[in-house]
DRENPA-3360 file (N, C-alpha, C; in nm, 2 decimals, always signed):
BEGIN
1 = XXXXXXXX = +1.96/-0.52/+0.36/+1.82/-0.50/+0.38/+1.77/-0.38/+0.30 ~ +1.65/-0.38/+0.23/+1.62/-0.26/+0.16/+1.52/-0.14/+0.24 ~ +1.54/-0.04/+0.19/+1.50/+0.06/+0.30/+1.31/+0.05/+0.24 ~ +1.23/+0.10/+0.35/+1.08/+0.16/+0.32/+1.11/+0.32/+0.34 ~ +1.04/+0.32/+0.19/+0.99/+0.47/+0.18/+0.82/+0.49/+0.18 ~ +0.79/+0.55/+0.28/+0.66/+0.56/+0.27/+0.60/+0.70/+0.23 ~ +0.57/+0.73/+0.13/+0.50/+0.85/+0.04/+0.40/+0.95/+0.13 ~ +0.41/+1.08/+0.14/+0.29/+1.16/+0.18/+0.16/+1.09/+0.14;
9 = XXXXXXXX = +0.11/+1.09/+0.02/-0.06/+1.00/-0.07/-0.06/+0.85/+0.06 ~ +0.05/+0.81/+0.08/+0.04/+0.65/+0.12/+0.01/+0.66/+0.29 ~ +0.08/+0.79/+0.36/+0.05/+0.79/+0.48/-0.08/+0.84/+0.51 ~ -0.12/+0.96/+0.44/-0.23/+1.00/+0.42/-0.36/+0.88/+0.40 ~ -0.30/+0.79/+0.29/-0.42/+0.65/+0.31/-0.43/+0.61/+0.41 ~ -0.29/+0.57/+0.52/-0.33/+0.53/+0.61/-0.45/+0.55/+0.70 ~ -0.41/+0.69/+0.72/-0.47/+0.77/+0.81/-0.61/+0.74/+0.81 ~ -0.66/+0.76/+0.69/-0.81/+0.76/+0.61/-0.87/+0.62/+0.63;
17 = XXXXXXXX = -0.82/+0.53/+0.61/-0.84/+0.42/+0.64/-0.84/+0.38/+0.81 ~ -0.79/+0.43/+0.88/-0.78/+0.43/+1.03/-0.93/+0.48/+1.07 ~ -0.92/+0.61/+1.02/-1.03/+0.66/+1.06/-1.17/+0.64/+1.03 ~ -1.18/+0.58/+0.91/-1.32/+0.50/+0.81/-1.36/+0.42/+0.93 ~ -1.24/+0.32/+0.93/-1.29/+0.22/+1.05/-1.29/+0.27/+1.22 ~ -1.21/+0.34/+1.20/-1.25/+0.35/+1.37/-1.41/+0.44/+1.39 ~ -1.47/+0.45/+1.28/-1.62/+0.49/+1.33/-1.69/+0.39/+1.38 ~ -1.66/+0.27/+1.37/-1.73/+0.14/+1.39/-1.65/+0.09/+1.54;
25 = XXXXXXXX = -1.51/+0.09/+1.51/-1.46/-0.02/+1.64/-1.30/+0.05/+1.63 ~ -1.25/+0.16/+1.72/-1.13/+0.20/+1.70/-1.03/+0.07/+1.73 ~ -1.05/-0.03/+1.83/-0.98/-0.12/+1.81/-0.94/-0.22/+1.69 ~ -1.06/-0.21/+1.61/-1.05/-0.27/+1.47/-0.99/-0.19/+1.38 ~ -0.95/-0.08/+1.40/-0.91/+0.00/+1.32/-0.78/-0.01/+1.36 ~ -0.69/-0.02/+1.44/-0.59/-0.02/+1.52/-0.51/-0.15/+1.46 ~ -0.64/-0.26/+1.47/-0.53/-0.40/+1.42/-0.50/-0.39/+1.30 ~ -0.64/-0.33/+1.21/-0.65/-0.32/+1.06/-0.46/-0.22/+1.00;
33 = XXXXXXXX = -0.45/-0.11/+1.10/-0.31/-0.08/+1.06/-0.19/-0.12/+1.08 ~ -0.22/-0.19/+1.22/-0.09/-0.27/+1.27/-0.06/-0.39/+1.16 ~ -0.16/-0.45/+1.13/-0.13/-0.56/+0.98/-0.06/-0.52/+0.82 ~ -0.14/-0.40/+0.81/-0.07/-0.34/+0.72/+0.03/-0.27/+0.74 ~ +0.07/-0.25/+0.83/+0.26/-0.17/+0.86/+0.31/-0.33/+0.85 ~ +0.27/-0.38/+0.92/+0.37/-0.53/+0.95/+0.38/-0.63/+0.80 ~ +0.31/-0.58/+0.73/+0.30/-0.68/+0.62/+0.44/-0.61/+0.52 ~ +0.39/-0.42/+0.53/+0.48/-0.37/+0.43/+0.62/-0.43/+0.48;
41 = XXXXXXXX = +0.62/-0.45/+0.64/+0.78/-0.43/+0.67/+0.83/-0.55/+0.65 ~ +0.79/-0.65/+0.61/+0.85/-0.77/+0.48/+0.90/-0.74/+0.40 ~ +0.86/-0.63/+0.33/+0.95/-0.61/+0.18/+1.06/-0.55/+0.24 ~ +1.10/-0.55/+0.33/+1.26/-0.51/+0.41/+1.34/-0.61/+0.35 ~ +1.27/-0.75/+0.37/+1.38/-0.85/+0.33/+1.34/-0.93/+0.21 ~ +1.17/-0.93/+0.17/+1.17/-1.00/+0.05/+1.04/-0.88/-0.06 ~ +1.13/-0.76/-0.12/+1.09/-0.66/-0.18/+0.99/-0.69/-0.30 ~ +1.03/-0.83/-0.35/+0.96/-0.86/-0.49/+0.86/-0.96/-0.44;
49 = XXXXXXXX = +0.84/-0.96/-0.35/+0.71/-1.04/-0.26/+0.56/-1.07/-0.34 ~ +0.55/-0.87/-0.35/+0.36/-0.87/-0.38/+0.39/-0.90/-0.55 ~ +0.27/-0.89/-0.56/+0.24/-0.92/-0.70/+0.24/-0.78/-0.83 ~ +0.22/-0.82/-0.97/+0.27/-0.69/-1.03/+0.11/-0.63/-1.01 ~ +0.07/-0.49/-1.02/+0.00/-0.47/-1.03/-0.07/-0.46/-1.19 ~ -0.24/-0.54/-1.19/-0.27/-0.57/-1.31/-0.27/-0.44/-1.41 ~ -0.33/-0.30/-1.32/-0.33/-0.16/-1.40/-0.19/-0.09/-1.41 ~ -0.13/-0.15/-1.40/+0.03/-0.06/-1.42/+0.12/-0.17/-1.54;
57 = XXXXXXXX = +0.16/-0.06/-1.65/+0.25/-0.15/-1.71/+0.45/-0.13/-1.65 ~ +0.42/-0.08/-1.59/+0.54/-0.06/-1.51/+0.59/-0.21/-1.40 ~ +0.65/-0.35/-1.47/+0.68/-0.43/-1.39/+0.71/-0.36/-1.26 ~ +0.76/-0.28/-1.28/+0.87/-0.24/-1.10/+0.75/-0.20/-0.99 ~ +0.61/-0.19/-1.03/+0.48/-0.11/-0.90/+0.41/-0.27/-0.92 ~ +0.46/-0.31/-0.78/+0.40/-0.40/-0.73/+0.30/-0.37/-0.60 ~ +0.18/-0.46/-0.55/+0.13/-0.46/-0.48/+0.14/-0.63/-0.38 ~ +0.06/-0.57/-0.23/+0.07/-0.64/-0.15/-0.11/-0.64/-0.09;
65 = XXXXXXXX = -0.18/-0.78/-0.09/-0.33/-0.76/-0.04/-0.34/-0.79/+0.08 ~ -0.39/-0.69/+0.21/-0.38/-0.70/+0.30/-0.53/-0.67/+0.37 ~ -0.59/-0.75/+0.44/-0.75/-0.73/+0.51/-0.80/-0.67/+0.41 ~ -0.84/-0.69/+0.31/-0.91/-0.59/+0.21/-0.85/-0.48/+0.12 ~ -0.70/-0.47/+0.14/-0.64/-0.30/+0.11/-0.56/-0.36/+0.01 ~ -0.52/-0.29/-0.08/-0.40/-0.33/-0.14/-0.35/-0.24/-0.13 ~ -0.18/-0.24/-0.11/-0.07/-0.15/-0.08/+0.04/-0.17/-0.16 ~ +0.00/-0.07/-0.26/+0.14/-0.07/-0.42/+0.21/+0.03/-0.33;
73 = XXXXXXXX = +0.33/-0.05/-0.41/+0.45/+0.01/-0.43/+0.56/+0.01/-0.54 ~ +0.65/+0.08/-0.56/+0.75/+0.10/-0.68/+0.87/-0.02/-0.57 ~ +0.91/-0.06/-0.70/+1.08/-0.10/-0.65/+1.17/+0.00/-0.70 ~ +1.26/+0.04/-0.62/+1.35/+0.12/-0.63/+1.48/+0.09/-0.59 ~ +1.60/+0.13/-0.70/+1.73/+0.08/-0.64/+1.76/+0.10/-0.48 ~ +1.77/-0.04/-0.43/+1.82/+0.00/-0.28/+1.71/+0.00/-0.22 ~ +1.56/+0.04/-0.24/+1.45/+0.13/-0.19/+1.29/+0.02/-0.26 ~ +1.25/+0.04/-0.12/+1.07/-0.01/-0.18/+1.00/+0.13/-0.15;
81 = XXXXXXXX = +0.97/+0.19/-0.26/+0.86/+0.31/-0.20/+0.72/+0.29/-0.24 ~ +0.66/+0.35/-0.04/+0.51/+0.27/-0.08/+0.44/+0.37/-0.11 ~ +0.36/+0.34/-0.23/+0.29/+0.45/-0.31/+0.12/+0.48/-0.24 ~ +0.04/+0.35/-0.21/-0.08/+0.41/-0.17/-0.15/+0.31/-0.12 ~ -0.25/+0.31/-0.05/-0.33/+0.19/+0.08/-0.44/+0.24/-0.02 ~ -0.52/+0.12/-0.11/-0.67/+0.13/-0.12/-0.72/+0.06/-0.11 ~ -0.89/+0.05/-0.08/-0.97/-0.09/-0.09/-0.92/-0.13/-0.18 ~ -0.97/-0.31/-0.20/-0.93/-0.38/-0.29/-1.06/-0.38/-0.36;
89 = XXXXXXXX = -1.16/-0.31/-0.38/-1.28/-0.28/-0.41/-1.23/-0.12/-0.50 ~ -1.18/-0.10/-0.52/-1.18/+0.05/-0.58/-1.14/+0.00/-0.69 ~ -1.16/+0.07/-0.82/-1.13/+0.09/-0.95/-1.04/+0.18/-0.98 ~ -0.94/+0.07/-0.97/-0.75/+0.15/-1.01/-0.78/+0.18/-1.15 ~ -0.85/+0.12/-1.23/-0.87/+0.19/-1.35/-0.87/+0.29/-1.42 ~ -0.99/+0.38/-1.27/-1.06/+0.50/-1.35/-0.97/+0.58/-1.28 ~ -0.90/+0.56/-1.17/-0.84/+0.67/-1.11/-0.78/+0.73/-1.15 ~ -0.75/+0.86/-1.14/-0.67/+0.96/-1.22/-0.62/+1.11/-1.10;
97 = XXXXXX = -0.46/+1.11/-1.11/-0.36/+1.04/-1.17/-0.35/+0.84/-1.10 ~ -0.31/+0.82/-1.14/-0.26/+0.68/-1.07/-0.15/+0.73/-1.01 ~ -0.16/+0.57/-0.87/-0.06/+0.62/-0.73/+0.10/+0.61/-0.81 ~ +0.09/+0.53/-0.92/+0.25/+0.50/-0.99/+0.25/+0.61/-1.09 ~ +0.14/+0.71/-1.13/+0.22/+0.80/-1.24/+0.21/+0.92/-1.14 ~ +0.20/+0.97/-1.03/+0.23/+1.08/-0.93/+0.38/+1.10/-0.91;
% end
């Protein structure tokens, strides 16, 4: 089974994202994270799951779309490290650095 590494930037999204939504409905904010931890902890057993991401030329940073977020990550020998939780509305484009060249 391959290990989760979950990144300072990627916990930190969580958080952020917890808290956006819990202005509105802390319970909705609650499920909104419980989905995304439960979704990442699939790539335990099927790592190459999400898709490549379109802004990275690095096959190995894949992503996973979950309630709105996408949650890239690197494949790593042995290891899935999750790189960062963003809307799926943000412009990975302009971002600078990107969550795969940090």
């Amino acid at each position: 089974m391959t290990r989760l590494e979950w990144t300072d930037p990627a916990v930190a999204d969580l958080e952020n994202v917890r808290d956006y939504i819990a202005r509105d409905s802390a319970h909705y904010a609650n499920a909104v994270i419980e989905r995304l931890i439960l979704s990442v902890e699939r790539l335990r057993s099927f790592p190459e799951s999400g898709r490549h991401v379109p802004e990275a030329s690095d096959l190995k940073v894949r992503e996973l779309i979950v309630s709105g977020y996408r949650v890239i990550y690197r494949l790593r020998k042995q290891a899935v490290q999750i790189l960062a939780v963003v809307h799926s509305g943000r412009n990975l484009a302009g971002m600078k650095p990107k969550p795969w060249e940090a």
